[in-house]
N, C-alpha and C positions, 0 to 999 in steps of 0.2 A: 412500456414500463408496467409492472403490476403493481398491486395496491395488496398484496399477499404476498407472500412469500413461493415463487416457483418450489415445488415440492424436489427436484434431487441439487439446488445450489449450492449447499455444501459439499457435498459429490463432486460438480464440477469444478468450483474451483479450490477445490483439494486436487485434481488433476488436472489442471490449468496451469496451477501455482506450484507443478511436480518437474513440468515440462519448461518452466523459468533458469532457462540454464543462467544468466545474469544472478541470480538470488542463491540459486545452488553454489554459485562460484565465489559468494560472499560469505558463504554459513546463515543463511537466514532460513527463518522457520514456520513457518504458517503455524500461528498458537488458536487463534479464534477466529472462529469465521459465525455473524450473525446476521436476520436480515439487517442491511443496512450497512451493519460496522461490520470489521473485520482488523485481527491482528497480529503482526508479524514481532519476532522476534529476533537479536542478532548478538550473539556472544562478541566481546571486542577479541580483536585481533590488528596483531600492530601492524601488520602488511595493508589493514584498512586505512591508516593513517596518514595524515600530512605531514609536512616538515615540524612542526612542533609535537608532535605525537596525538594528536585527539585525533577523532574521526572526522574523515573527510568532508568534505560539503556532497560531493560528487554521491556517496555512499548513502548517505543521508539522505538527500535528492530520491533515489533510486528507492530505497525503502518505500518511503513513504507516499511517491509513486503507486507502487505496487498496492502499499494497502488499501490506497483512495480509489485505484484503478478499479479493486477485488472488491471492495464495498459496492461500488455501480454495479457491479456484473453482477451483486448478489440481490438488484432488485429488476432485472430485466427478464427477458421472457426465454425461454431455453433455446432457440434457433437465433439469438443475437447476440454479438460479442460487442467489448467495449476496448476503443483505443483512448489513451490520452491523445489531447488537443493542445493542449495548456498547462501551464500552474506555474504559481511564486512560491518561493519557497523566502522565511523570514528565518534566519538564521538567529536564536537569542543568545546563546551561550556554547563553550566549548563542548565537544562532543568527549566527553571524558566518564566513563565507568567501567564496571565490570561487564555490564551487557547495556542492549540498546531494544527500549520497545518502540514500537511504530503504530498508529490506530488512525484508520481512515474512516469517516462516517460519511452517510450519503446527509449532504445540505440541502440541496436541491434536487427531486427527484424527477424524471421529461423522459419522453417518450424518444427523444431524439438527441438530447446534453443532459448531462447531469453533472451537476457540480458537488463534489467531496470536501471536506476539510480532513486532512491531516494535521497529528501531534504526534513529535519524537522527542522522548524519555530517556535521560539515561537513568539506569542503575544503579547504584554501590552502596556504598554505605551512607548511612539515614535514609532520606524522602527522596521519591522517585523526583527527579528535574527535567523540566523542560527545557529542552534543547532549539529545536526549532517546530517550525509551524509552513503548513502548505495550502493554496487553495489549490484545487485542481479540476478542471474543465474535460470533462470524458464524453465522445461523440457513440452512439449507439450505434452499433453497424450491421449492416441486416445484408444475405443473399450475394456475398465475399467469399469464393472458395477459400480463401490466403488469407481472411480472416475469420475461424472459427475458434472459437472455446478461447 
């Protein structure tokens, strides 16, 4: 783990987060990437949806996933990549708006796990709402052909 910010982390996971054919398949957008945090964004779409028309859990999951995953990755050192291990995800409210943000921030930062906290947001009209909330457990992975970047 570094205590600075590895100098091209945005670079890679802008091209990390390119190669995400799940996220490509959703409409999701890498909007910010910073040390630490990082955040996605995801236009609705009602093919995303479950039987009552919000968004899914499944989808949601996935998001916010990704941006907890991309916040780790954006404090580790350039020759290591991060898998998820874990997370809970706390579902508060219906997934209902015009679009959906996603923000994962590093909570815990280790040379070997780091733990994220994710928030998903919807959209629409008035004040941004919170939807659900994620912890997430991410193992540092070092000297993996099959897992780089």
């Amino acid at each position: 783990m570094t205590d600075f910010p590895p100098a091209d982390f945005r670079e890679r996971i802008t091209m990390s987060f390119s190669r995400q054919a799940a996220m490509h398949l959703i409409g999701a957008r890498l909007t910010r990437v910073e040390h630490g945090s990082v955040e996605i964004e995801l236009p609705f779409d009602e093919k995303l949806t479950q039987q009552h028309g919000f968004l899914h859990a499944g989808i949601i999951s996935a998001a916010l996933d990704s941006a907890c995953g991309y916040a780790a990755y954006s404090v580790i050192d350039p020759e290591a990549s991060i898998l998820t291990i874990e997370f809970k995800v706390n579902l508060m409210s219906p997934g209902r708006g015009d679009w959906f943000l996603f923000r994962g921030e590093v909570t815990k930062p280790g040379s070997n796990i780091i733990v994220a906290d994710g928030r998903a947001y919807s959209v629409g009209e008035g004040p941004a709402k919170l939807i659900a909330s994620m912890t997430g457990t991410m193992m540092v992975v070092r000297g993996r052909e099959d897992v780089a970047g």
